[in-house]
N, C-alpha and C positions, 0 to 999 in steps of 0.2 A: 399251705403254710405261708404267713406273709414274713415280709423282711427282706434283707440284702444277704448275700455273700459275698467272699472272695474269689474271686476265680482267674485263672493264665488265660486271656486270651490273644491270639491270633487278631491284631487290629487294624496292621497294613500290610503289603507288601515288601518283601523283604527280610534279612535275617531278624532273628529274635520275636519276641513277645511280650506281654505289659501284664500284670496283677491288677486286674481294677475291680471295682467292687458292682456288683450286676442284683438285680432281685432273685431271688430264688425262684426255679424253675414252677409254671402249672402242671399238673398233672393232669393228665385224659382220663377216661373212664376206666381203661387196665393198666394202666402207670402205675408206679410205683416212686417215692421219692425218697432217695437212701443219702445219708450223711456220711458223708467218705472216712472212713478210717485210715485206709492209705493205696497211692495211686502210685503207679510205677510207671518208668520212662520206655518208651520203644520205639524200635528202628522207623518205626512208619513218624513220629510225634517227631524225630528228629531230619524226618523231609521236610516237615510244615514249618518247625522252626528255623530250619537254613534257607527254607523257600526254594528249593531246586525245581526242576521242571514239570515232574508231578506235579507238586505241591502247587503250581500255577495254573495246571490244568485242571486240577483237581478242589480244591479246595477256595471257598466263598466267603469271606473275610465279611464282618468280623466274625467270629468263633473260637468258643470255647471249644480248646481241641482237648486231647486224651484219653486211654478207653481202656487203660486195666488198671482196676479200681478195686477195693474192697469195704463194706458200711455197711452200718444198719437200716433198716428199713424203718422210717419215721413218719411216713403218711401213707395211703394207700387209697386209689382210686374208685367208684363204689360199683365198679361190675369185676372188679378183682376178686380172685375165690383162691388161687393155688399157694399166696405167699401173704404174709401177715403183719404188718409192724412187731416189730422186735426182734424179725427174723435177721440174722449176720449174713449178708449176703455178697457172691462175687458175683460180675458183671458180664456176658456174652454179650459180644458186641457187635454181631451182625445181626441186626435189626429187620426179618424176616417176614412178607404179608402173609404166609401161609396159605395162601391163594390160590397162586399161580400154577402154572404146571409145573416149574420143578419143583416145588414144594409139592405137590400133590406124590410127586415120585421119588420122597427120601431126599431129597436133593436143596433143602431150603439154606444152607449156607451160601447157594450159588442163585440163591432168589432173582425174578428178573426184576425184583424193583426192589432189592437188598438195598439197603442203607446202613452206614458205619459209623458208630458211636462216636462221635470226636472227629470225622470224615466230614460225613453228609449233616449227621445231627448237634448239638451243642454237647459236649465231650463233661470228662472227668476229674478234670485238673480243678476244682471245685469241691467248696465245703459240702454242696449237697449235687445231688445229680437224680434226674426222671429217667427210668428207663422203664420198656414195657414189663408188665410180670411173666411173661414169657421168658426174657431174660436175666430174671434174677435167680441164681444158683445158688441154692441155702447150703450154710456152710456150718461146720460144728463151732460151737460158740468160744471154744479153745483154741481156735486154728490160730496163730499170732498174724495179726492183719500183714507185716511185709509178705509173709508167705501166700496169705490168701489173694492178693492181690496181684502175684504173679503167675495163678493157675492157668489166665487166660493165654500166656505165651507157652507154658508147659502144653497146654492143646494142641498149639499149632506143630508142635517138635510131635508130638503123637500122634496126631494127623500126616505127619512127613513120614517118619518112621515107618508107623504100618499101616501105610499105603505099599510098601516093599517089601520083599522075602529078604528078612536080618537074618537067620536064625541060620547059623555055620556059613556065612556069607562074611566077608573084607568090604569094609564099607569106608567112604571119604567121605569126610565131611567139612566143606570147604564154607571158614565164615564162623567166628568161635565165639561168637554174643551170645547173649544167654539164651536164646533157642540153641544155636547152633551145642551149646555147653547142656543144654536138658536132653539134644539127643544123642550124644555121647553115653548119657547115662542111660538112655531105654535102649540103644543098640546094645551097651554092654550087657543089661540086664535081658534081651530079647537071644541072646548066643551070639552076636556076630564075634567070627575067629579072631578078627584084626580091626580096630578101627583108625584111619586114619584124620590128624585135624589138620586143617592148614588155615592161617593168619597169616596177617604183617605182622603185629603187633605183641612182644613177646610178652605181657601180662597177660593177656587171653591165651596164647600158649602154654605158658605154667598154668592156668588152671585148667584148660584143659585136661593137661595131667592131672592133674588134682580131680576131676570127673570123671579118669577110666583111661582118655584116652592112649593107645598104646604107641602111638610113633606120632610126634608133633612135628610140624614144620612147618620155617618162615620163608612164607612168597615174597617175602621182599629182599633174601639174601641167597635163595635157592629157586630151581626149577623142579615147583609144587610135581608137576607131571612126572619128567622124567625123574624123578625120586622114586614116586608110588611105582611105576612101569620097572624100573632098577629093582625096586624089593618083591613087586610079587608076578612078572614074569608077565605076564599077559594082561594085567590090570585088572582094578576093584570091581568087584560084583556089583557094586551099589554105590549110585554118587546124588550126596545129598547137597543142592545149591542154598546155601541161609545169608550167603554176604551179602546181594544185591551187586556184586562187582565184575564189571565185563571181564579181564582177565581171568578171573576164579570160573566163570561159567565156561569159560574154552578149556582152561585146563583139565576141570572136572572132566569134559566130554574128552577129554586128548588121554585121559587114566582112565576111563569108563571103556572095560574090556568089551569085544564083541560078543552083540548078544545080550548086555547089563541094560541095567536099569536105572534112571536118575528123575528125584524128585526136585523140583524148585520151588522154593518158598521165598526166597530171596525178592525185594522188590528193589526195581534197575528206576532208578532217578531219570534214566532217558534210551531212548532206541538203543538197543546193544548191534553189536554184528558176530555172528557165527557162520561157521562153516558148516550146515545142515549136513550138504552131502558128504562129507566125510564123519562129521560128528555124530549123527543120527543114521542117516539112511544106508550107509555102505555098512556101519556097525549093528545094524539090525537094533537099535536101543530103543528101550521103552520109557518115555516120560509122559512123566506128571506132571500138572501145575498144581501147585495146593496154595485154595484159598481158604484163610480161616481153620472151622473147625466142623466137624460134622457134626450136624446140630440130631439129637443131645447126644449120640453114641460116644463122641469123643469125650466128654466130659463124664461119662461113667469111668470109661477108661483111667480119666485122670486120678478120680476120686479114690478107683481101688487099687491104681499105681502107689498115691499116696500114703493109701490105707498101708498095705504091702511093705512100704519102706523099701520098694525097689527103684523108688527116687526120692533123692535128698534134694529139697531147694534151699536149703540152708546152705550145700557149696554155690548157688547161685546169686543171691542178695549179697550184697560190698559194702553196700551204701545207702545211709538213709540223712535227707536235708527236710527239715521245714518247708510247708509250701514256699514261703518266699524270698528264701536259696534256690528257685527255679533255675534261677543265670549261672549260678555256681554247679547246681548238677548237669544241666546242658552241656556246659561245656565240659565238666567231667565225661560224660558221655561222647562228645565229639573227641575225647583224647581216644578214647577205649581204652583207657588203664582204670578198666572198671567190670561188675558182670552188672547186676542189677539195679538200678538207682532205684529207689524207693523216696515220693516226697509223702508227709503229712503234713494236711491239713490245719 
C-alpha cells in the first residue's frame, strides 16, 4: 500500500515522544499490513516513553514504539496462506524465527533471536502496522476493538497465573495495573482461597476490589509484608511480582511462606538487590520468570477465558483518547489513577 501515516515515535533520547507522519510500512513475503483499530498503553511503552535505563539499553531511536494493538487486515503478502485481508485481527508480539532450538522445543516465546514489536521492530502506536502472519490472531469480528486490543496483556496475567498451583492456594499479588488487575480475576476464577493486592496508589486499589480482590492494601501507608504474615500465619502460597518495583519484590519474597512459589513478570527499570539467601534459598521457593506468552497455548487459553465470561475486561479499560492525546494519556498512565488506556487511531 503506498501513502503516509500517523504514527508516536520515539525520536530522541529522553522523556516523551512526537506524532509525525512516516510512509506506511512494506510488507515481506508473510507480512501482513493491519490498519489499527485501537492500541493500548503498557508498563513496557511507558519505560521508552520516560527513557529509564532499560529503555537506553534497550531500545534504538528513532522508533515507532507500541505492541497491543487490534485492526483489520488490509494487505497481505504473497506466500501468506493462514490469514486473509478482512480478517479483524490481534497482534502477538514476540516476533519468533521458529528455527532455532528453543523453538524447535515448544519454547518460541523465549526465541534466541525473539524480537519485540515496538522493542526491537517498528511498533503499533500507528494508523497501520506489518507484522508477520504468524502473528496475527483472528478475532470475532464483534469483539469491540478496546477489548480486543488488550488480549495481549490478559496473556501475560495467564501465562503468570498458571504457570502456579492457584487452585485453594492465598496468593499476593503485588502491582495492581491492568495485568496485575486481569490476574485477580483468573486466581479468583482458578479457586485461589484468599487473594491478596498490594499498591501505592488507591485508585488501583478500589479496583482491585472491584476485580475479586479480597484484602487490598497500600505499601505506601502500610507494611505490605508484615500484614499478609499478620493474617495468614506462615504466609501466601503464591506471590505474583507485576509492579516492576524493588520494594514490592522483597516484600513479596518476605510473605512468600516456606516452600511457595513466586512468579515475576514485573520488568525492574534497573538492577534491583535481594536477599537470595534468605528470600529464596533458606525458603526452599520456586520461581519463575515469565516472559511474554506461550506461543500459541496461551492464547487459546485467552480465547476460551473469554468465551467463558470467566473474565471481564471491561472492569479493565477506563480510558480511551484519540491517537494524538498521546501526551494526555501518558501522563494519565504515569499518575496510575487509571487501568487501561486505550488510544485510537
Amino acid at each position: 500500500m503506498q501513502g503516509n501515516m500517523r504514527a508516536i515515535c520515539k525520536t530522541k533520547a529522553g522523556l516523551g515522544a512526537e506524532l509525525r507522519e512516516l510512509p506506511i510500512p512494506k510488507l515481506g513475503p508473510r507480512d501482513v499490513l493491519v490498519k489499527v483499530k485501537a492500541c493500548s498503553i503498557c508498563g513496557t511503552d511507558l519505560h521508552i516513553y520516560g527513557w529509564d535505563e532499560w529503555a537506553k539499553a534497550r531500545i534504538k531511536i528513532p522508533m515507532v514504539f507500541g505492541h497491543e494493538f487490534c485492526g483489520d487486515i488490509v494487505e497481505v503478502g504473497n506466500l501468506v496462506s493462514k490469514v486473509q485481508a478482512g480478517d479483524f485481527v490481534t497482534g502477538e508480539t514476540h516476533i519468533a524465527d521458529y528455527n532455532c532450538w528453543q523453538c524447535r522445543i515448544a519454547n518460541a516465546h523465549i526465541c534466541e533471536n525473539l524480537k519485540i514489536l515496538g522493542v526491537d521492530t517498528q511498533g503499533s502506536y500507528a494508523e497501520y502496522v506489518a507484522i508477520p502472519e504468524n502473528n496475527a490472531i483472528v478475532n470475532d469480528k464483534n469483539m469491540p476493538p478496546e477489548l480486543a486490543s488488550v488480549q495481549e496483556p490478559l496473556g501475560n496475567a495467564v501465562h503468570s497465573v498458571f504457570s502456579q498451583e492457584i487452585a485453594a492456594n492465598q496468593v499476593s499479588i503485588f502491582g495492581c495495573g491492568p495485568i496485575g488487575l486481569c490476574a485477580i480475576q483468573l486466581c479468583k476464577a482458578a479457586g485461589a482461597t484468599k487473594v491478596y493486592a498490594v499498591d501505592t496508589n488507591p485508585y488501583r486499589l478500589e479496583m482491585a476490589k472491584k476485580n475479586g480482590a479480597d484484602i487490598v492494601i497500600n505499601a505506601k501507608t502500610e507494611n505490605a509484608a508484615q500484614h499478609i504474615l499478620k493474617e495468614t500465619k506462615r504466609g501466601v502460597d503464591v506471590f505474583l511480582e507485576m509492579s516492576g518495583n524493588e520494594k514490592a519484590l522483597q516484600q513479596g519474597f518476605e510473605s512468600l511462606r516456606p516452600g511457595g512459589s513466586a512468579a515475576i513478570l514485573g520488568v525492574f527499570g534497573q538492577p534491583v538487590t535481594l536477599d537470595i539467601t534468605n528470600a529464596i534459598v533458606f525458603k526452599q521457593a520456586t520461581v519463575r520468570g515469565i516472559n511474554g506468552r506461550k506461543l500459541f497455548d496461551t492464547w487459546h487459553k485467552v480465547k476460551d477465558l473469554l468465551a467463558s465470561k470467566k473474565v471481564d475486561l471491561r472492569k479493565i479499560v477506563t480510558h480511551q483518547f484519540k491517537l494524538e492525546e498521546y501526551e494526555k494519556a501518558f501522563e494519565l498512565m504515569k499518575s496510575g489513577n487509571c487501568g487501561k488506556v486505550v488510544l485510537f487511531p
